[in-house]
Short mmCIF file of the C-alpha atoms (twelve columns), coordinates in Angstrom:
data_MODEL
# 
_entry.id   MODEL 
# 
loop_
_atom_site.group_PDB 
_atom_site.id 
_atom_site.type_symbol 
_atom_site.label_atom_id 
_atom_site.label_alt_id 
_atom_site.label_comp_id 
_atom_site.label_asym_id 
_atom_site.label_seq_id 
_atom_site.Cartn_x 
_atom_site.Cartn_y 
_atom_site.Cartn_z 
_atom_site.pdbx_PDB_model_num 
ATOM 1   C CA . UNK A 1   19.346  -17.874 -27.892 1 
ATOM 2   C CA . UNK A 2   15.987  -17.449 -29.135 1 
ATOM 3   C CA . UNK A 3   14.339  -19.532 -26.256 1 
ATOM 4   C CA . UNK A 4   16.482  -16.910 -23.960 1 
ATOM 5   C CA . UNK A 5   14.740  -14.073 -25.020 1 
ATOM 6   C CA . UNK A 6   11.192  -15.666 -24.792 1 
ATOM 7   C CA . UNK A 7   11.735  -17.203 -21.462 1 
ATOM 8   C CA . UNK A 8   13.395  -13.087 -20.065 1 
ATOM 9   C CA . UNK A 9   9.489   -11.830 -22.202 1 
ATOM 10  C CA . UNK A 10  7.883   -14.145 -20.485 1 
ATOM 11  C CA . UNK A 11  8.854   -14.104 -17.786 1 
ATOM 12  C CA . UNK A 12  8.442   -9.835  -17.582 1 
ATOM 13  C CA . UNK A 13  5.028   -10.055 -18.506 1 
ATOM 14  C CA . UNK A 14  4.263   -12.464 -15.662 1 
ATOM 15  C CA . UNK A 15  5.925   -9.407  -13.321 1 
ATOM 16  C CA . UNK A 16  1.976   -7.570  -14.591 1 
ATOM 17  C CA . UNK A 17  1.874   -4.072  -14.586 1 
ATOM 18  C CA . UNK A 18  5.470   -2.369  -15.425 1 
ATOM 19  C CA . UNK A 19  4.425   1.512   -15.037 1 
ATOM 20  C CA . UNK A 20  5.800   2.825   -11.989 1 
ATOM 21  C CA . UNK A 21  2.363   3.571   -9.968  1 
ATOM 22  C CA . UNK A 22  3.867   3.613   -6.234  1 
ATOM 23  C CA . UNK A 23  4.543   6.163   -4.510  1 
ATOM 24  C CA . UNK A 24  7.378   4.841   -2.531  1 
ATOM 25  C CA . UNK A 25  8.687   4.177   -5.769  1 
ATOM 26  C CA . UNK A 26  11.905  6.505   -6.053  1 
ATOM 27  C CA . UNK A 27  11.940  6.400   -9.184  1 
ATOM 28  C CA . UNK A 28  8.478   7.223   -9.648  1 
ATOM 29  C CA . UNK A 29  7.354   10.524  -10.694 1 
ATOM 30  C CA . UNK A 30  4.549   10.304  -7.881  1 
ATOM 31  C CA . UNK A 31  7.245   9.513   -5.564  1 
ATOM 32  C CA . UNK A 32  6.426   10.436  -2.162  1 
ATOM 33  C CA . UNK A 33  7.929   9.759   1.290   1 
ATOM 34  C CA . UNK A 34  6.249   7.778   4.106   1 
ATOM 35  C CA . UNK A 35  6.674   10.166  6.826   1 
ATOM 36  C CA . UNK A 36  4.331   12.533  4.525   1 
ATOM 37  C CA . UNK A 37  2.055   9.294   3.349   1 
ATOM 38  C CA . UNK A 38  1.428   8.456   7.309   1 
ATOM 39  C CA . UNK A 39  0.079   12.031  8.135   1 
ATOM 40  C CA . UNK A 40  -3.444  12.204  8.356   1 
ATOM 41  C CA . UNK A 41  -6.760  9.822   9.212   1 
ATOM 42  C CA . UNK A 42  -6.491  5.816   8.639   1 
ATOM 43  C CA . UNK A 43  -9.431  3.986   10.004  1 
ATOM 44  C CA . UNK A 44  -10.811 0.137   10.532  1 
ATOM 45  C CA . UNK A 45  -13.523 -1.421  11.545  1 
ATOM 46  C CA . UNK A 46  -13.741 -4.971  12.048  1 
ATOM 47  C CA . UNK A 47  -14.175 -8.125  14.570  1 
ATOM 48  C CA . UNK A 48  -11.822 -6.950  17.008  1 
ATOM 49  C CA . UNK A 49  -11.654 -2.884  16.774  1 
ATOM 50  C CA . UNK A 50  -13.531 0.458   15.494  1 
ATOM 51  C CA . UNK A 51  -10.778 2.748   15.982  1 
ATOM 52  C CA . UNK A 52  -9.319  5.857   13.915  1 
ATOM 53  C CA . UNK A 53  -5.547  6.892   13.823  1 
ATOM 54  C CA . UNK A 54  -4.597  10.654  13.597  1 
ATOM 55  C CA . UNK A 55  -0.759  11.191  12.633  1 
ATOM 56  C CA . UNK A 56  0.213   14.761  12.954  1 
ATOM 57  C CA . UNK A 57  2.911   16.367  11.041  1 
ATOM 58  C CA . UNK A 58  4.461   17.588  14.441  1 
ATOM 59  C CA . UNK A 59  5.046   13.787  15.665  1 
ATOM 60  C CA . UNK A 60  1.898   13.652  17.796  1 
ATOM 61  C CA . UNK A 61  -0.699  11.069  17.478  1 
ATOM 62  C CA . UNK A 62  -4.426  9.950   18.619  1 
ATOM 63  C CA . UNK A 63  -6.108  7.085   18.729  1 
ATOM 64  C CA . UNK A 64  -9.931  6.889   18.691  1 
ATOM 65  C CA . UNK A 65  -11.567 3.898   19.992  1 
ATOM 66  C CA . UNK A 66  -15.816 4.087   18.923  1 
ATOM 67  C CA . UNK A 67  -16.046 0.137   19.909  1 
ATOM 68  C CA . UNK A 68  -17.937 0.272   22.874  1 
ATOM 69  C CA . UNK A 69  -20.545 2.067   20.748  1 
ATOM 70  C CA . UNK A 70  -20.854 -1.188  18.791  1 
ATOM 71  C CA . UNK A 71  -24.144 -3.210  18.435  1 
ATOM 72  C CA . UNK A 72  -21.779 -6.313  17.622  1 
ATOM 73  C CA . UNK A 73  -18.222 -7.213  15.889  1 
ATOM 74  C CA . UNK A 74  -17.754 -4.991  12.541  1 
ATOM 75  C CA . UNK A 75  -21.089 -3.090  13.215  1 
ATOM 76  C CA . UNK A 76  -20.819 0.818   11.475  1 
ATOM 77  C CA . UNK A 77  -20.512 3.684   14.045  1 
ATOM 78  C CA . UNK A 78  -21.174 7.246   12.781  1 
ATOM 79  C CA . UNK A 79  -17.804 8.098   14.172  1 
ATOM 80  C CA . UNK A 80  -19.024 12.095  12.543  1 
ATOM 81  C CA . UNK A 81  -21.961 11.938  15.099  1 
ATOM 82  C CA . UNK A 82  -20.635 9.983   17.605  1 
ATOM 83  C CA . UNK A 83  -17.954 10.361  20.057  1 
ATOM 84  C CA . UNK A 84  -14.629 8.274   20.259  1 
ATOM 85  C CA . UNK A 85  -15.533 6.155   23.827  1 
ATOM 86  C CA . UNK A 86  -11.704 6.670   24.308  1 
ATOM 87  C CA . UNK A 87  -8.981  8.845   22.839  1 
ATOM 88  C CA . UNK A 88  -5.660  8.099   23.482  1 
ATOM 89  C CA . UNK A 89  -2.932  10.667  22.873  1 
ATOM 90  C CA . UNK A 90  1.049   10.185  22.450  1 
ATOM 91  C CA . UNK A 91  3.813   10.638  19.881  1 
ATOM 92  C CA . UNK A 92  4.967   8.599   16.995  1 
ATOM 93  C CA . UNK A 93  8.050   7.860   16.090  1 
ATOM 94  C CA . UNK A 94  9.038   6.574   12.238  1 
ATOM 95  C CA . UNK A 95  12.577  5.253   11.165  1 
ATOM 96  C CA . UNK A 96  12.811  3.516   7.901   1 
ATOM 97  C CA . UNK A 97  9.539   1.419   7.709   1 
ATOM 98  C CA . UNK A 98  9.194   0.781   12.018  1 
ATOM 99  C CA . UNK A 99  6.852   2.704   13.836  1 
ATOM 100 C CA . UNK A 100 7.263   3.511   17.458  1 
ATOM 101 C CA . UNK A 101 3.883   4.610   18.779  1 
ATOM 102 C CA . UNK A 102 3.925   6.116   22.622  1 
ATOM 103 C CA . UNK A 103 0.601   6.980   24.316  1 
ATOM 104 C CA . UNK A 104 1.183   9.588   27.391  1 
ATOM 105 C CA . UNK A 105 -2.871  10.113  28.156  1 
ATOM 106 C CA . UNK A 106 -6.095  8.509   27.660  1 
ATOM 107 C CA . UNK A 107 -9.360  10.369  28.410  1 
ATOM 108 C CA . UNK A 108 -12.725 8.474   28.100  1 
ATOM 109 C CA . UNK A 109 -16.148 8.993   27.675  1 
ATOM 110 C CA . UNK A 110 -18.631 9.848   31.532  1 
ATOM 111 C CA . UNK A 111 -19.832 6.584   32.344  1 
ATOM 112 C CA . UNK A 112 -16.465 4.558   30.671  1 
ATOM 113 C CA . UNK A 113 -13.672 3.283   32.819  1 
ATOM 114 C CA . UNK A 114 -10.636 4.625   30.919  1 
ATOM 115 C CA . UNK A 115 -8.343  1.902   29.903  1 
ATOM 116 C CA . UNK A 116 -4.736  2.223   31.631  1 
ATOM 117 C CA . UNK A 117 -1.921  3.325   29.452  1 
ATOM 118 C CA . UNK A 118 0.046   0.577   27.198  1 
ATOM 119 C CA . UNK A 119 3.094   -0.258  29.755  1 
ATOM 120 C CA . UNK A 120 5.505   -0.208  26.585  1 
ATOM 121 C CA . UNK A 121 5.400   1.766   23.463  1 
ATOM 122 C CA . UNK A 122 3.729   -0.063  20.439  1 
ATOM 123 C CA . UNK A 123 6.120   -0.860  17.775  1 
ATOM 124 C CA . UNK A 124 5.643   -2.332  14.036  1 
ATOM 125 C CA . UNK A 125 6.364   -2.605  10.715  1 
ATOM 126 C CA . UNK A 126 4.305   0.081   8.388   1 
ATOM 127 C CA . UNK A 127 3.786   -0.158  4.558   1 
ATOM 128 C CA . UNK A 128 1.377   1.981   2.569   1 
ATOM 129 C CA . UNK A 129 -0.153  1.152   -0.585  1 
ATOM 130 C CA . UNK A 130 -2.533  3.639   -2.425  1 
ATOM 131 C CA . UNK A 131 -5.417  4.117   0.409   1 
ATOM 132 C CA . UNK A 132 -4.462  1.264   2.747   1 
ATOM 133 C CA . UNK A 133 -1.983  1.281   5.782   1 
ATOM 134 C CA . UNK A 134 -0.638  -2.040  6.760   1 
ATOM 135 C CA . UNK A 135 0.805   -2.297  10.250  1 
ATOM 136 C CA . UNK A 136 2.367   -5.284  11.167  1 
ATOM 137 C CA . UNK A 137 3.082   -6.428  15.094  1 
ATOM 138 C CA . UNK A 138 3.852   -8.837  17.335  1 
ATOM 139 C CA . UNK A 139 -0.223  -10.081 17.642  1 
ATOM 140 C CA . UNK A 140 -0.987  -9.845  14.046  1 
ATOM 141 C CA . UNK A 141 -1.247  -7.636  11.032  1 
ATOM 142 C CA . UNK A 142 -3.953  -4.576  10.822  1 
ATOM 143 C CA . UNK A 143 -4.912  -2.923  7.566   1 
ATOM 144 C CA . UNK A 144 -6.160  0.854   7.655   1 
ATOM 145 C CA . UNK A 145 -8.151  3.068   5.223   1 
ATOM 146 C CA . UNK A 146 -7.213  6.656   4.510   1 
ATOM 147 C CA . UNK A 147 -10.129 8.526   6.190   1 
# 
């Protein structure tokens, strides 16, 4: 009986941290739905995109693409100073943890050829975790930073 209980300790304090620090945590006092955790500015910046999401409380969404204004792969882009090369604007959609992203219009920069509308809305899987925004698709998994 004794080894029971040592194993069940042990076994909890290899689970780490037992405080209740998520906010998707229901039972957390910080609890806080994802619908109101995806509204706002998530940004990333690495070898294959500079781009900024906007989520709106109303359902609407932008995407700004700064890549073309990239010296190489990952390069920083004063996206304050500088303006997105193309903004695409749509709605989003969130049930449970999918998101449904649907771009209507794309307007681009004089001098950029805008790129033509996605044929099919974007859809994947969505978790957030403190400042980070994990989107998972078809063609591989993204990761976000609050902006």
């Amino acid at each position: 009986m004794a080894r029971l209980v040592f194993l069940a300790l042990f076994l909890l304090a290899g689970c780490g941290r037992l405080d209740r620090d998520n906010p998707l945590d229901p039972h957390s006092p910080r609890f806080v739905e994802l619908p109101q955790l995806l509204v706002g500015s998530w940004g990333r910046n690495d070898q294959e995109r500079n781009e900024v999401y906007v989520f709106k409380s109303d359902g609407s969404v932008q995407l700004l693409d700064f890549s073309c204004h990239q010296q190489g792969p990952g390069d920083p882009v004063d996206r304050a100073a500088t303006p997105p090369c193309h903004t695409f604007f749509g709605n989003y959609f969130l049930e449970g943890d999918l998101l449904r992203l649907s771009f209507t219009e794309v307007q681009s920069l004089p001098g950029e050829d805008p790129p033509p509308l996605p044929r099919t809305d974007k859809i994947g899987q969505i978790s957030i975790r403190r400042e980070t925004l994990t989107l998972v698709e078809e063609d591989g998994t993204r990761s976000y930073t609050r902006l």
